[in-house]
N, C-alpha and C positions, 0 to 999 in steps of 0.2 A: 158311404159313411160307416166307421167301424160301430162297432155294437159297445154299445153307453149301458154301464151298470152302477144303479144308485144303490148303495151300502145302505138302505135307508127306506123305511113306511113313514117317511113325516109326507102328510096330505103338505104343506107350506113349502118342502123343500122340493116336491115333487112338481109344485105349482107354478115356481119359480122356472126349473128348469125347462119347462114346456113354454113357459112368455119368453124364453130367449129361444125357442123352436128347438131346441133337441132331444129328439127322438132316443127310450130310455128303457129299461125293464128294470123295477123294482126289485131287489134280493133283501131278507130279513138278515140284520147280523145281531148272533147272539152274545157279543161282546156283553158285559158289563163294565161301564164306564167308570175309571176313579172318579170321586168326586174329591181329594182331598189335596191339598196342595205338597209336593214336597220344601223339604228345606231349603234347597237352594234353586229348585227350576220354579218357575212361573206360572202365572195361568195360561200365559202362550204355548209352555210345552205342555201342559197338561192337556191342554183342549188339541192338540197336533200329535200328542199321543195315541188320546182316544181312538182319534178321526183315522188314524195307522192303524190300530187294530181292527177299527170296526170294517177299513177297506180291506185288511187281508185276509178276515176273516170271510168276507163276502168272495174275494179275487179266487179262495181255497176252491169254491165249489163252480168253475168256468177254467172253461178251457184257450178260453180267448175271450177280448176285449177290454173297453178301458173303463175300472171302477171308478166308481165318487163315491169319497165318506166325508163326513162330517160332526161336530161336536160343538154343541154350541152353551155356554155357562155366562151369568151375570158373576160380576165380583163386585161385593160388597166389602171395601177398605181390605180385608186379607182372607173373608169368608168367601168362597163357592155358592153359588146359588142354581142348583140344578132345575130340573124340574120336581115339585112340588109332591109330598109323601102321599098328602090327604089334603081336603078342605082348610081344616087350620092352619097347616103346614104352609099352603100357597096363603090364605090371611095375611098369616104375621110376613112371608116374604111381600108378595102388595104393600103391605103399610110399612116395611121396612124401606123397599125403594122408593118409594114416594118419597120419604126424609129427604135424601138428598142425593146427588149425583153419581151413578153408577157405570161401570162397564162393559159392554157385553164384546166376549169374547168368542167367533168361530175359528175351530182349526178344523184343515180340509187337509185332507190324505187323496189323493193319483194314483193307479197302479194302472200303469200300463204291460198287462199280462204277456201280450207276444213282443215284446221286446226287454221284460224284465227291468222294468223300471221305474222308480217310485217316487214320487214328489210329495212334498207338503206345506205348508205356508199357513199361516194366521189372517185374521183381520181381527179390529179392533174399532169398535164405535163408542160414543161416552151419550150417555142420554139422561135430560135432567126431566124430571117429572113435576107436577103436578102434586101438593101435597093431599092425599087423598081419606075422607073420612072414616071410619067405622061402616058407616050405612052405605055411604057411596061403595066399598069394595064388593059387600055384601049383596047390594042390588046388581051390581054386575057380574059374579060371580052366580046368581039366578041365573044371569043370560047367556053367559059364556064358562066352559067348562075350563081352570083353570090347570088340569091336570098332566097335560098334555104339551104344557111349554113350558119355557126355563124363562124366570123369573115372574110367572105364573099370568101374566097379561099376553095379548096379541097387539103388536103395533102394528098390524094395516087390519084392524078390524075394529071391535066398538074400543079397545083399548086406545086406543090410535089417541083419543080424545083426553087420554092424561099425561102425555107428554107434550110437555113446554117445547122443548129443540134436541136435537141429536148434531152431534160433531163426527163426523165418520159416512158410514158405509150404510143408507140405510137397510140393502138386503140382507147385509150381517143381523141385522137384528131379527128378522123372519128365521135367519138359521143358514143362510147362505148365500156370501160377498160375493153376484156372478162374474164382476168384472174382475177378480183376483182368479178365480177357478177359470175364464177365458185364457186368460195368460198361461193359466198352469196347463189346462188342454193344449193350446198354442205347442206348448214345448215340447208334448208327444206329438207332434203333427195332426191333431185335431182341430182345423179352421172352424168356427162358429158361419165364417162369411164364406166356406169354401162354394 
């Protein structure tokens, strides 16, 4: 097996990759991510953007092997919804998505280093929530640290319990679609089943 580098310290995206068995080294990239949409590209290329810098950013310091990045943002009607400034900042986003139906958007960036090659692709899931109180976000936000993830809840954790349904990918919503990212490994000749 070639040597697997995750562009990425998210504990969630790290957690995932090990339930599908591959074996990984963690690299910090010091990208800062746009959060802003342009005029004419979408949240698809913004989030496949990112997810391009923050792998080549990581790919710079390796002499071989195949990187994973990632970028993952809820979109609210034409707003960005990153992860979260401060406490109030993730609030008003919580009570924001609660309102009504959002989407969350991962773009994943490939580099396959010894053969100079680079892929990228989106996922896209639609999740409707749970309209959620003042004191409900508040007591939960006691319990779980909201700072840390984009759109400021965890869906496979105590958050899980304010979503109604998801249309899509549910690993896109943790921060990483693995059956999209299998196919994109597939293409550098990385078998998941070799």
């Amino acid at each position: 097996m070639r040597k697997i580098i995750l562009a990425s310290q998210s504990k969630q995206r790290q957690r995932l990759l090990k339930q599908i068995g591959l074996h990984f080294v963690s690299a910090r990239s010091d990208v800062k991510e746009e959060a802003s949409l342009k005029l004419k590209a979408g949240c698809a290329d913004l989030v496949m953007r990112n997810a391009l810098r923050k792998a080549k950013d990581a790919a710079n310091r390796f002499d071989s092997g195949v990187v994973i990045a990632a970028d993952t943002v809820v979109l609210s009607g034409r707003k960005i919804i990153g992860k979260p400034k401060n406490l109030s900042d993730a609030f008003r986003t919580l009570k924001l998505i609660s309102r009504k139906p959002q989407w969350v958007y991962t773009g994943m960036a490939v580099i396959d280093i010894d053969n100079k090659k680079i892929l990228t692709d989106y996922e896209k899931t639609k999740i409707y929530m749970y309209r959620l109180s003042d004191r409900q976000i508040r007591n939960y936000f006691r319990k779980v640290s909201p700072l840390d993830k984009a759109g400021s809840f965890d869906i496979q954790g105590l958050g899980s319990i304010f979503i109604n349904r998801i249309e899509g990918c549910f690993n896109n919503v943790i921060g990483l679609p693995l059956a999209k990212l299998a196919k994109m490994l597939k293409e550098i000749n990385v078998d998941l089943f070799a």
